[in-house]
LOTORNU-631670 format. One record per residue: x, y, z of N, C-alpha, C, CB in turn. Coordinates in steps of 0.001 Angstrom, whole numbers, plus 524288, in hexadecimal, padded with zeros to 5 digits. Atoms other than C-alpha are relative to their C-alpha. Glycine has a CB too. Layout:
N
XYZXYZXYZXYZ
...
! end
This chain:
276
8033A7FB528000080000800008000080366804EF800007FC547FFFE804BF
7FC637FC2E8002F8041980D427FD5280003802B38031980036802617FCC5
7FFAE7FED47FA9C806B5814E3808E57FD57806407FEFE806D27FF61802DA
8028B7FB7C801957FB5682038803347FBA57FDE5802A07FFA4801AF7F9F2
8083F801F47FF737ED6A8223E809DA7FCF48031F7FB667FBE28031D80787
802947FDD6802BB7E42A8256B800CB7FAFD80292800EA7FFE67FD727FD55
8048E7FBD77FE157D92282F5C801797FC27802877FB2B803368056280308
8044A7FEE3804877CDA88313E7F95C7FB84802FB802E97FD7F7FA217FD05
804117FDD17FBB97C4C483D867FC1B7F93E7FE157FAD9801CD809B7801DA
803D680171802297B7CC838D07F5B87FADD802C88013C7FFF97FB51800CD
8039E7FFCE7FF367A9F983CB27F3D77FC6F7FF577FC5D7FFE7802DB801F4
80320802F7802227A043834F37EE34802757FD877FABB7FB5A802E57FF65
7FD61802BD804117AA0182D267E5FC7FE627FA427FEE3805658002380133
800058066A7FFD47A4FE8204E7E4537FF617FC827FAA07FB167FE4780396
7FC85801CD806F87A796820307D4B7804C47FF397FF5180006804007FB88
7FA4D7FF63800937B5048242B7D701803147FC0280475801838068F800F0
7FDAD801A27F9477B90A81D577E4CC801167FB347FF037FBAE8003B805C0
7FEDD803DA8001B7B91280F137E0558061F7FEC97FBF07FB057FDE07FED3
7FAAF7FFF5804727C4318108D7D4F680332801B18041D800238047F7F9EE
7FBDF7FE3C7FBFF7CC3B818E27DFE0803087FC0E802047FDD28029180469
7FEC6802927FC627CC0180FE47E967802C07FAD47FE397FBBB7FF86802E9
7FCAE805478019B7CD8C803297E1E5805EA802427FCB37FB8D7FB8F7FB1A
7F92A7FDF6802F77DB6580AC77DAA3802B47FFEE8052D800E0807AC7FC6A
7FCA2801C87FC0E7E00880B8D7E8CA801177FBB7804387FFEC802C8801D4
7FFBB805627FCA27DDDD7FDA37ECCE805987FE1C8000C7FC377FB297FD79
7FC1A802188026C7E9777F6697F0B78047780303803087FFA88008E7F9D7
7FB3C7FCBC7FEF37F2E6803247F22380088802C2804B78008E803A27FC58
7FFC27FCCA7FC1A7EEE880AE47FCF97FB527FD98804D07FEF5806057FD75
803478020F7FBB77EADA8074280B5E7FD4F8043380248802FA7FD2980415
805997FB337FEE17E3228139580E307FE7E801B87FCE480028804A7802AC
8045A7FD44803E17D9358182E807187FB54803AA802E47FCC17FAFE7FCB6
804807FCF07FAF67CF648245F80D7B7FDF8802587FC0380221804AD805AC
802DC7FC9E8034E7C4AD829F4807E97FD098052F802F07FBF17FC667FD40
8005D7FB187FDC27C19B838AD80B357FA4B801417FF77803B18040C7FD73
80569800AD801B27B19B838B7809917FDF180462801477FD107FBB280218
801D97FC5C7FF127AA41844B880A357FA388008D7FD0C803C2803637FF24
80466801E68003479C6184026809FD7FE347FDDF7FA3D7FCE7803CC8021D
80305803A48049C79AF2836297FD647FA4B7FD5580280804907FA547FDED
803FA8005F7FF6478E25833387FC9A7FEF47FAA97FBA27FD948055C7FF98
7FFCA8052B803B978F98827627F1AF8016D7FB99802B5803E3800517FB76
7FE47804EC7FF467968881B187F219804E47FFE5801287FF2B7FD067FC39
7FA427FF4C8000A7A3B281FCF7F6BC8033D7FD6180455801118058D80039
7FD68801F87FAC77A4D981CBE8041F7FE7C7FA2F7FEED7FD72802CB8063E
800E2806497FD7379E7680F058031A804D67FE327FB5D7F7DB7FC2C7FF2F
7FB23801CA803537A9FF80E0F7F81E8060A7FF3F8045E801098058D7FAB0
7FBCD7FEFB7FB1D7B3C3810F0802CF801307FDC28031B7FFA3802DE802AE
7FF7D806117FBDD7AE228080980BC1801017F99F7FDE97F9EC7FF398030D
7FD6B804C18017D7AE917FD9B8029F807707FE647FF4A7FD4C7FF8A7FAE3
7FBF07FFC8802E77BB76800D97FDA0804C980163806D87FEE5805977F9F7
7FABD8001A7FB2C7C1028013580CBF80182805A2803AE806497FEB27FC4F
7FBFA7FC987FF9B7C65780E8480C097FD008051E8062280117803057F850
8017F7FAB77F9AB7C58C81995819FB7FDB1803707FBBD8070180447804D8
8030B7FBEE802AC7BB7A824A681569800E7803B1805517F9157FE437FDD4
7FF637FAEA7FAF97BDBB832A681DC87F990804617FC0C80A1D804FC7FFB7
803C77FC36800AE7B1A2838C681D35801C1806848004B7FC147FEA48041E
7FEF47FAA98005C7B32D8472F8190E7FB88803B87FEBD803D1800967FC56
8044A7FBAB8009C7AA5D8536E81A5680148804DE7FFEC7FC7A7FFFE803A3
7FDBD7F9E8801767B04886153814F07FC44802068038E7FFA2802C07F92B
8023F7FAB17FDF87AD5786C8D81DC5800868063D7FDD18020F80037804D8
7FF4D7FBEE803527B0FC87506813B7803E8804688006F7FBD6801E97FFCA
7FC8A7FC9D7FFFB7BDF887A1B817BB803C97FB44800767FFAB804B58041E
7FD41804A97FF3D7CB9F873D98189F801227FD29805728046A800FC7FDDE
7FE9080365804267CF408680B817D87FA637FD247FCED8040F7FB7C802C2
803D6803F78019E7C7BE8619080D88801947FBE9800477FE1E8002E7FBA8
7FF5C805DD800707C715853BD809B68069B7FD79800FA7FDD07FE8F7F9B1
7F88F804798006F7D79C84DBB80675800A580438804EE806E5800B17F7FA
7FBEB7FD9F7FCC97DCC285815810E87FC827FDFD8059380143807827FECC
80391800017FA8F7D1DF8558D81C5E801287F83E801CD7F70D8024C7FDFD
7FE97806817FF607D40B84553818E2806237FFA3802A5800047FC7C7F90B
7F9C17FE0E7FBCA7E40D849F581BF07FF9A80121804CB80315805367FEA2
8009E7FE167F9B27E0208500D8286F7FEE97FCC1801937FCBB803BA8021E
8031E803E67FC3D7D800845F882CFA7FFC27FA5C7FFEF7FB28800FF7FFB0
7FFB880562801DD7DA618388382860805D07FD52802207FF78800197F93E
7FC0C804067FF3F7E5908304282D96803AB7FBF87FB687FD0C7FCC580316
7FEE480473805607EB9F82B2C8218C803DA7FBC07FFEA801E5802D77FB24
7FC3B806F17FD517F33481D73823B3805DE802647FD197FCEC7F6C97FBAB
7FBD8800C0802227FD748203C818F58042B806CA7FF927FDE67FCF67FA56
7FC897FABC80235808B482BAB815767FD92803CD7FC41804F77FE337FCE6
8007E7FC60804C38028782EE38080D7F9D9800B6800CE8021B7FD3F7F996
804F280186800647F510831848059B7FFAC8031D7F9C27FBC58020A80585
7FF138007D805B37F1328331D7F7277F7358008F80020804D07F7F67FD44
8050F7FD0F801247E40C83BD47F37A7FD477FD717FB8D800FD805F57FEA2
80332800C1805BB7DADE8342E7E9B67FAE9801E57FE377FF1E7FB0B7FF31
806007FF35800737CD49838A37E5BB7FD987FB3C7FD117FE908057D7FCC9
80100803BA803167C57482F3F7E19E7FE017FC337FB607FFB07FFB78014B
7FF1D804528058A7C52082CD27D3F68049B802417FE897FB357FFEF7FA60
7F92F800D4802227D44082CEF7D411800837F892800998060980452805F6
7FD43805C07FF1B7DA6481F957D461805C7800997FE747FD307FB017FC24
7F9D4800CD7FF147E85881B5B7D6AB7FEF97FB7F7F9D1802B47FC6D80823
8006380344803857EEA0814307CB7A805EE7FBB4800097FED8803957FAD8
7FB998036F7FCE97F89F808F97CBB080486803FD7FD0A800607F7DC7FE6A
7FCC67FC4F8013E802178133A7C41E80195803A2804937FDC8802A27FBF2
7FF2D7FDAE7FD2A800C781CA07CD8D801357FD8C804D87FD1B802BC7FFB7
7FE4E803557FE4480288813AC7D84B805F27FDEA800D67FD9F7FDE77FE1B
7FBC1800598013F80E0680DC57D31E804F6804CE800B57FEDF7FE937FB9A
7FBA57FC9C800558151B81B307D3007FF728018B803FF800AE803AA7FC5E
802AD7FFE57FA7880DE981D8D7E0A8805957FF3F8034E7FAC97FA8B80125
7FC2A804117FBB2816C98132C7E54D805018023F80093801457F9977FDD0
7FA517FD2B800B38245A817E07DF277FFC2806088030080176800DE7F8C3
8014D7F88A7FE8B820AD8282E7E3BB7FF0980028805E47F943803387FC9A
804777FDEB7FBBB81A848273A7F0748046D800FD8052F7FA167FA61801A7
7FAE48007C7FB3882762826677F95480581803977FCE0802427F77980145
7FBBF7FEB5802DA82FEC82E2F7F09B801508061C801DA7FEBF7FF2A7F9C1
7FE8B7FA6C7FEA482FBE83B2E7F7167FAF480414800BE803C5802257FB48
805297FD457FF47823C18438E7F4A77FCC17FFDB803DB7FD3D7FF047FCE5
805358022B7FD9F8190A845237FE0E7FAD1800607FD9F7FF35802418049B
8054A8008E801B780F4D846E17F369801067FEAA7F9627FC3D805E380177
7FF1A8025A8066280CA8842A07E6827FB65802597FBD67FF4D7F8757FFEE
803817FFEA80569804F5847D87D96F7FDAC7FCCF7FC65801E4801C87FD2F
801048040B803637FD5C840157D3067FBC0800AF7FC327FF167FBC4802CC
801D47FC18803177F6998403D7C7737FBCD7F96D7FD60805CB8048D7FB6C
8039280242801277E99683B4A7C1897FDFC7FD257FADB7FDD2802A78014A
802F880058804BA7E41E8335F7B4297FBDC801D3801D07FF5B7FB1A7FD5B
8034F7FF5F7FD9B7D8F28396C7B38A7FB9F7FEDD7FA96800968053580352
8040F802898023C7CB748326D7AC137FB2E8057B8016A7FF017F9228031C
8045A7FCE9801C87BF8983B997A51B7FD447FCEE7FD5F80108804657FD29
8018D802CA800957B4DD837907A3A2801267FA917FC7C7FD82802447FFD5
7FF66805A7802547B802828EB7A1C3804EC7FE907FD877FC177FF0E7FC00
7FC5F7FF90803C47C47782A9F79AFF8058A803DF8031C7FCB1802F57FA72
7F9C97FF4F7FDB07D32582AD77A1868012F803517FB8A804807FA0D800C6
7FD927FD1B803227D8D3836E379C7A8061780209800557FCFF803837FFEE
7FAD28021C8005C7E7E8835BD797F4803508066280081800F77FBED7F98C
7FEFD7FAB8803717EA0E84531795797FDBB803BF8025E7FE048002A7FA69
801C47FAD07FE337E648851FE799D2802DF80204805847F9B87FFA2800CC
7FEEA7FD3F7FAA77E7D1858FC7A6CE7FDE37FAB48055C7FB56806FB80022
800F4803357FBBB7E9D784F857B1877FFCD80111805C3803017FCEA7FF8F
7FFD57FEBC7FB877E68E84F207BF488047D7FCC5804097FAC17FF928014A
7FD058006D7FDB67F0D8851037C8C07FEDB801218071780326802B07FD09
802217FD567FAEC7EE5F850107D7F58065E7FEEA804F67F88D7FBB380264
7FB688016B7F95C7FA1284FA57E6807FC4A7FEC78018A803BA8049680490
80300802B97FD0E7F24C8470D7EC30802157F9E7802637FB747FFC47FCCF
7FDD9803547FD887FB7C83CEC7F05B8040080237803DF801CD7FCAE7FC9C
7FB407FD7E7FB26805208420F7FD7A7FFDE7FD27804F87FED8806958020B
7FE638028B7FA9580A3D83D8A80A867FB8080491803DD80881800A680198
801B87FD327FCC8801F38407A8159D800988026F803B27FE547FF0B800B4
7FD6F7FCAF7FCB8804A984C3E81D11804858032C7FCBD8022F7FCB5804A6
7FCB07FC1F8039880CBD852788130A7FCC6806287FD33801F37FBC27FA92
803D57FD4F7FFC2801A785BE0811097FB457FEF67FD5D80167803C67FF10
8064F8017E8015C7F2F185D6080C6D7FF52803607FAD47FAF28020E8055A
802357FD4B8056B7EBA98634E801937FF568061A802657F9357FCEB7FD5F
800767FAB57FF6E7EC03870FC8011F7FAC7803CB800FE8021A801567FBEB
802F07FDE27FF157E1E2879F48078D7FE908059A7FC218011A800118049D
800AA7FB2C8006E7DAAB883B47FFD87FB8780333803597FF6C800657FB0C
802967FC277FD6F7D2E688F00806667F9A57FFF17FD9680356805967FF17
80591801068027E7C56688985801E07FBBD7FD14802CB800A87FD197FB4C
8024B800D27FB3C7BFA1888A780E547F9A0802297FCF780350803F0805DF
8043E7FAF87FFE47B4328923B808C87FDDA7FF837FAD98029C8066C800ED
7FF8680418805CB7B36188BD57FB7B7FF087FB957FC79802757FEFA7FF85
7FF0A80547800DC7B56287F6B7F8987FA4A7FB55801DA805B07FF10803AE
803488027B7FEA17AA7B875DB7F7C0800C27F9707FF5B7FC258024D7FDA2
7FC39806E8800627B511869197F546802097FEAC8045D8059D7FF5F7FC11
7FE5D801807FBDA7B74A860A08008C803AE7FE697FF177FDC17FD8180269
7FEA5801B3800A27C16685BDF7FA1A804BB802447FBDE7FCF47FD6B80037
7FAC07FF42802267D0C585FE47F50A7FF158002A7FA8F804087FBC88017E
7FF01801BB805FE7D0468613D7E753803CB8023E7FD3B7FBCA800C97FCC8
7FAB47FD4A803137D99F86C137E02E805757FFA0803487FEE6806D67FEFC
7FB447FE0F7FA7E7E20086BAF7EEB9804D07FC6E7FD217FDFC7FD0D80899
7FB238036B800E17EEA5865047ED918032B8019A805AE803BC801BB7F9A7
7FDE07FFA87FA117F61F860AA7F9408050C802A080071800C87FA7380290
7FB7A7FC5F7FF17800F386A637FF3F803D07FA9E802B57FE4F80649804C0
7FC44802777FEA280BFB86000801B38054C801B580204800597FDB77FCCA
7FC978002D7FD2C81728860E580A63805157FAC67FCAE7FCE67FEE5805EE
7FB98803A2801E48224985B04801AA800297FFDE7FB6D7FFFA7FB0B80167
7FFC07FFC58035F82570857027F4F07F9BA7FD4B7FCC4805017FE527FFB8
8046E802018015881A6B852437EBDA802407FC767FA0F7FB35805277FF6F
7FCA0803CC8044981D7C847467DFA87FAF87FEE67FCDB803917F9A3802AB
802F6803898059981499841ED7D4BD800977FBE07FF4E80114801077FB0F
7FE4180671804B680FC3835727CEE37FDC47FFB37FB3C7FDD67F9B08021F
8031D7FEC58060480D888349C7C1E77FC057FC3E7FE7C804097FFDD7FAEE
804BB804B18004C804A78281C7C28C7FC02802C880125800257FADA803F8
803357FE077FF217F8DC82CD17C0707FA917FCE5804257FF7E801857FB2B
8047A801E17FD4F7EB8C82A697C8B87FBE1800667FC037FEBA8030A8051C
803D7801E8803F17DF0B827EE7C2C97FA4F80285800DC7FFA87F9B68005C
8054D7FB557FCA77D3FA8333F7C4907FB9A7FD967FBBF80120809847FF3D
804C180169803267C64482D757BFBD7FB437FF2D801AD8009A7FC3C7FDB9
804AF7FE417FC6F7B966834317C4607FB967FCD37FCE57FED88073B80056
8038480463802EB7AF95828ED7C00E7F9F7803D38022A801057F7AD80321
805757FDFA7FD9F7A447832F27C6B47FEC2804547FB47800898031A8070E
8038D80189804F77A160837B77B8C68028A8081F7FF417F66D7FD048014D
7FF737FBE9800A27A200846147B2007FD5080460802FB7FF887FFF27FC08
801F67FDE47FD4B798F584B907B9B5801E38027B8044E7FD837FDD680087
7FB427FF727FC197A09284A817C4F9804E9803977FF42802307FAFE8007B
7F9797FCAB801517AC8F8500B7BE4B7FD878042380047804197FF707F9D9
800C17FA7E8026E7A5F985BFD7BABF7FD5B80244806267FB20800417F960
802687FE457F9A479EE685E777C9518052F8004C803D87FB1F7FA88802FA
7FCA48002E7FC677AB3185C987CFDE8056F803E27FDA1800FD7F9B28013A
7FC977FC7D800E37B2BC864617C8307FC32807677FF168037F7FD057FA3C
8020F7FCBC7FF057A9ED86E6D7C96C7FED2802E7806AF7FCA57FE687FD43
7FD9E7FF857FB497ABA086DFC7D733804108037F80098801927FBBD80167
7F8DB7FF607FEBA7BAF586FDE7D6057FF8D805087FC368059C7F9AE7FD5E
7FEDE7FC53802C37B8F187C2D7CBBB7FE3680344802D47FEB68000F7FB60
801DF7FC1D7FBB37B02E8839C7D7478051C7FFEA802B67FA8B7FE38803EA
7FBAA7FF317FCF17BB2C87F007DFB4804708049C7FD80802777FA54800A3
7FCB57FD3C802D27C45B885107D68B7FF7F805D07FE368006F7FD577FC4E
801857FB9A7FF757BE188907F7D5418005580463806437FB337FEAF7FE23
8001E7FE5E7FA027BCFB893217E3A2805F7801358012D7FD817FAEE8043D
7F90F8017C7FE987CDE188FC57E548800938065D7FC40804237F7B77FC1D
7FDC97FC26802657CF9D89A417D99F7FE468065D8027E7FE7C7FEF47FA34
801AC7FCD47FCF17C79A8A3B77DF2F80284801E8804CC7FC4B7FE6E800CF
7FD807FF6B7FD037CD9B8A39C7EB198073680169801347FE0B7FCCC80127
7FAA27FE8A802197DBCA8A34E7E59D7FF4D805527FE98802117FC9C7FB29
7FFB17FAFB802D87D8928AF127DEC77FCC4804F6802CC7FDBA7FEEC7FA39
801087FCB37FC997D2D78B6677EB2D80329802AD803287FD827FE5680233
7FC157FBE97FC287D8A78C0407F6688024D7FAD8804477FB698064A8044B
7FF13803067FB767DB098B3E47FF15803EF7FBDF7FEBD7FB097FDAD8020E
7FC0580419803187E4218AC007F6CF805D4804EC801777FDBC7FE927F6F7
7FC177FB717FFF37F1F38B08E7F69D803427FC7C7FCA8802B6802848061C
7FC2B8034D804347FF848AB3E7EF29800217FAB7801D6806548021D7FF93
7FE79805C67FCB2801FC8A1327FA5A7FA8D7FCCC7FC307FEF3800448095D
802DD800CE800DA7F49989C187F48B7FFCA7FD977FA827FE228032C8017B
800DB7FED3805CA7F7E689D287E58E804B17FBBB8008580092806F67FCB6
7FBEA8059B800DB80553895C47E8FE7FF897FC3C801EE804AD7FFF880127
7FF9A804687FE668017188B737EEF57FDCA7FBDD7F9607FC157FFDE80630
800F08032B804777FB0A8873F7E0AD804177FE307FD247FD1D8024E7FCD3
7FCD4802658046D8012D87E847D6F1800F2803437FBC57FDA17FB7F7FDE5
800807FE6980508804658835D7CA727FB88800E87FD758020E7FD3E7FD86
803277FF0F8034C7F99187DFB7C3D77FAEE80296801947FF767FBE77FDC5
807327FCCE7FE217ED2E882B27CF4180310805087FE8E7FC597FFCA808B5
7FF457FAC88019F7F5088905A7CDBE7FE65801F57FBF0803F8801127FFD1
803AF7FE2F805117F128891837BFC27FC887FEA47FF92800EC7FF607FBAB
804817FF3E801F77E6C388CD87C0577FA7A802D3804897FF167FA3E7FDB5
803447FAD37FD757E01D8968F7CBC98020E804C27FD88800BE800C9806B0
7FFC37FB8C801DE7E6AE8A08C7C6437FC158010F7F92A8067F8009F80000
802F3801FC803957DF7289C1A7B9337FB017FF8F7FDD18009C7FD688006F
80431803027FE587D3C0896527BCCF7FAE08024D7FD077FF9F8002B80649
805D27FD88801667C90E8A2C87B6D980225802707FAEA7FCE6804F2804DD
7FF687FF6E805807D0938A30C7A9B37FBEA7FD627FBDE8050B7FE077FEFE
803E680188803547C8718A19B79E3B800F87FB317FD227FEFF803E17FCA4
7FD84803D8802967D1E0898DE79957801357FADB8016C8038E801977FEF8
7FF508045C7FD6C7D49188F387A38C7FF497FB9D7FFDC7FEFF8002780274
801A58063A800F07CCEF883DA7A06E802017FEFB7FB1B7F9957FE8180000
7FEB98011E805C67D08E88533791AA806007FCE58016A800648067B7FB8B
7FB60801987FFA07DFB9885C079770801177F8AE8015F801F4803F080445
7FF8E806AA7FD617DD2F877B679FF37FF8C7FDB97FA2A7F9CE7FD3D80540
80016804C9803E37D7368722E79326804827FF937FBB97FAB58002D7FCE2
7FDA57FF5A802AE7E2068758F78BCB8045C7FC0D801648006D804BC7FF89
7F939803B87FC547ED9386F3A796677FB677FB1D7FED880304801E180A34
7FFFA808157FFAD7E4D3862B2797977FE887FE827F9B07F9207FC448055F
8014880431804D67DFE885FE07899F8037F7FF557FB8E7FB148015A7FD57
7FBE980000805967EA7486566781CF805717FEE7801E88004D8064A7FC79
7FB83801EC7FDC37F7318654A789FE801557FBF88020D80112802038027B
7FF59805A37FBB47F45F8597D793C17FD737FCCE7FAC57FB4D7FFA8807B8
802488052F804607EE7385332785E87FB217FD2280353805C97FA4C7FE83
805A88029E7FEB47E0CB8519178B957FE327FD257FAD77FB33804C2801D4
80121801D1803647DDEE84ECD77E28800617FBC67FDA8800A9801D77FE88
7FF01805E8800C87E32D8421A77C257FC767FBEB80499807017FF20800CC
8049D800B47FCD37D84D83FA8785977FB9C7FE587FCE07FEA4804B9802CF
803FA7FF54801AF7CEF88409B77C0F7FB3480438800967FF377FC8B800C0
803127FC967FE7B7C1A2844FA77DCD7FD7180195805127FD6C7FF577FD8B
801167FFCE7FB017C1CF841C178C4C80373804DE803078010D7FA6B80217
7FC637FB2D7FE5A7CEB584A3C78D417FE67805AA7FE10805B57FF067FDC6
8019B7FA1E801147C6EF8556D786E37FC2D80158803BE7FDA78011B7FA56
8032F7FF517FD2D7BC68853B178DDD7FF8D8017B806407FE6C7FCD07FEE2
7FE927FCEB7FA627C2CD8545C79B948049A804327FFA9802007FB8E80499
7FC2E7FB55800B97CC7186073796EE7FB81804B57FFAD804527FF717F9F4
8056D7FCE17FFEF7BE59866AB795247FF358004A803997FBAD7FEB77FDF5
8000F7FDD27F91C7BABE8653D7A19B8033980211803BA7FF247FCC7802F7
7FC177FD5A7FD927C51B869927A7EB80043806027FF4B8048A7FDC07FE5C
7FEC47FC76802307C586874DE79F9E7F9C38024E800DA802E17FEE27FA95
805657FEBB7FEE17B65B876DD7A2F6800A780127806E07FB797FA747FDF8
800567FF037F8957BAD8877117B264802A1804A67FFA0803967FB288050B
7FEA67FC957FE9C7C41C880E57B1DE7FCB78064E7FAE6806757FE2F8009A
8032E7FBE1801DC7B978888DA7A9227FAFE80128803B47FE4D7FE927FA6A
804937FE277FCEE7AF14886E17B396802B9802D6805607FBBF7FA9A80186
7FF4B7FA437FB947B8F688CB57BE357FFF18046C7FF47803F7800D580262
800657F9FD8017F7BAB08984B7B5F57FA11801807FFC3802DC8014B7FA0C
8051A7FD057FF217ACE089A5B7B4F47FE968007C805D67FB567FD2F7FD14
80044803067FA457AA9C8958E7C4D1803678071B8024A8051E7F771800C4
7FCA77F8D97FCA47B60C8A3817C8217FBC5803567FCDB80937802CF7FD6E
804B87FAEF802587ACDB8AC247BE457FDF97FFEC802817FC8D800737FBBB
806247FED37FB1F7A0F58A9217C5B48005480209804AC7FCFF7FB0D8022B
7FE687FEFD7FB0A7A7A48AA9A7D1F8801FB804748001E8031D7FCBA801FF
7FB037FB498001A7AF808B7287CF517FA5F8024A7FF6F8063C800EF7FA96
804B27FBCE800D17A2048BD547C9757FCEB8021B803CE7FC5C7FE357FD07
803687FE8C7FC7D79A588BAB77D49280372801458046F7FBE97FC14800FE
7FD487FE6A7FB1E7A3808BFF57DD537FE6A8070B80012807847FE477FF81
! end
């Protein structure tokens, strides 16, 4: 077994939760699920499937979900390793798991295939998450969205680590079987969110400390974010540079959407700036 606990924050996954779980049979002796009132078939998946469930209930300030499970959970092993659950581990990744995991770093990058509707896509703009680190090396980063925020749950954050950080290039395996619908409600979610973060960046209460703590790429793209051009720019890096196109019509089709999200935040700051 690999000396990682694993942690899945879930809610109402019980399309996605059985693929998870059976990819980490075998490898890892903890498994916790972070629950914040599923109302499906998730938990009795959980119970079949063995695994500790930590009941969770946002009060609407910090910590949410991965940082409040850190605070409060006892975790058996050194590493613990963030999945959502329609990720799955793959024996590739795994494999390089093994060689990486003692080599120095206390955290690791890792990076996603990621499947539209129905169809593994080879090309475009891939998702990249730090979601594998030693525990106690630090947490996910707090933003000031106490007043805001209607996600119980970490999503743009990325964890502030204490040490070096390493990459694996084995990819993981992202595949939301809960349908288009879903995609488009939940990313509609995360473009309010995103609206709210820019907003606030770009108020009297932000300062540099604030601006540097971003990466490269969130820097351009809050500074960005209510260009007219923005979504055109994304479709441009994923369909023409990252060769979404050798995708087909699935790789056009999700370079569209994408390019339709960062057109509904720009409309999302209009509305918001007007009625101010």
């Amino acid at each position: 077994m690999l000396p990682i606990s694993v942690c899945i924050p879930v809610l109402n996954e019980e399309k996605n939760l059985p693929g998870c779980l059976k990819s980490l049979e075998g490898h890892f002796d903890e498994i916790v699920l972070v629950d914040s009132g599923s109302t499906d078939g998730t938990l009795d998946l959980a119970k079949e499937a063995g695994v500790e469930v930590l009941n969770f209930e946002w009060n609407g300030v910090f910590p949410k979900k991965r940082n409040w499970a850190l605070r409060n959970h006892s975790f058996q092993n050194p590493w613990i390793l963030f999945l959502d659950a329609d990720e799955r581990v793959t024996p590739e990744f795994l494999s390089e798991l093994k060689e990486k995991l003692d080599s120095g770093p206390v955290g690791f990058w890792m990076h996603y295939e990621n499947w539209f509707m129905g169809r593994k896509l080879l090309h475009g703009d891939t998702m990249t998450k730090l979601a594998l680190f030693k525990i106690g090396s630090g947490e996910y980063e707090k933003f000031p969205e106490d007043q805001w925020s209607h996600l119980d749950m970490e999503v743009h954050e990325h964890p502030v680590l204490d040490g070096p950080v390493g990459d694996i290039g084995a990819m993981l395996e992202h595949h939301d079987f809960r349908g288009l619908a879903s995609y488009i409600g939940k990313h509609n979610e995360y473009s309010t969110w995103e609206v709210n973060r820019y907003q606030w960046l770009h108020s009297d209460e932000a300062n540099e400390k604030d601006w540097a703590a971003l990466n490269k790429r969130q820097s351009f793209k809050y500074r960005h974010l209510n260009k007219w051009w923005m979504g055109t720019f994304y479709f441009l890096i994923s369909y023409v540079q990252k060769r979404g196109f050798l995708d087909g019509i699935q790789g056009y089709r999700f370079a569209k959407m994408k390019k339709r999200y960062f057109e509904e935040i720009r409309l999302k700051i209009i509305e918001t700036q007007s009625a101010e």
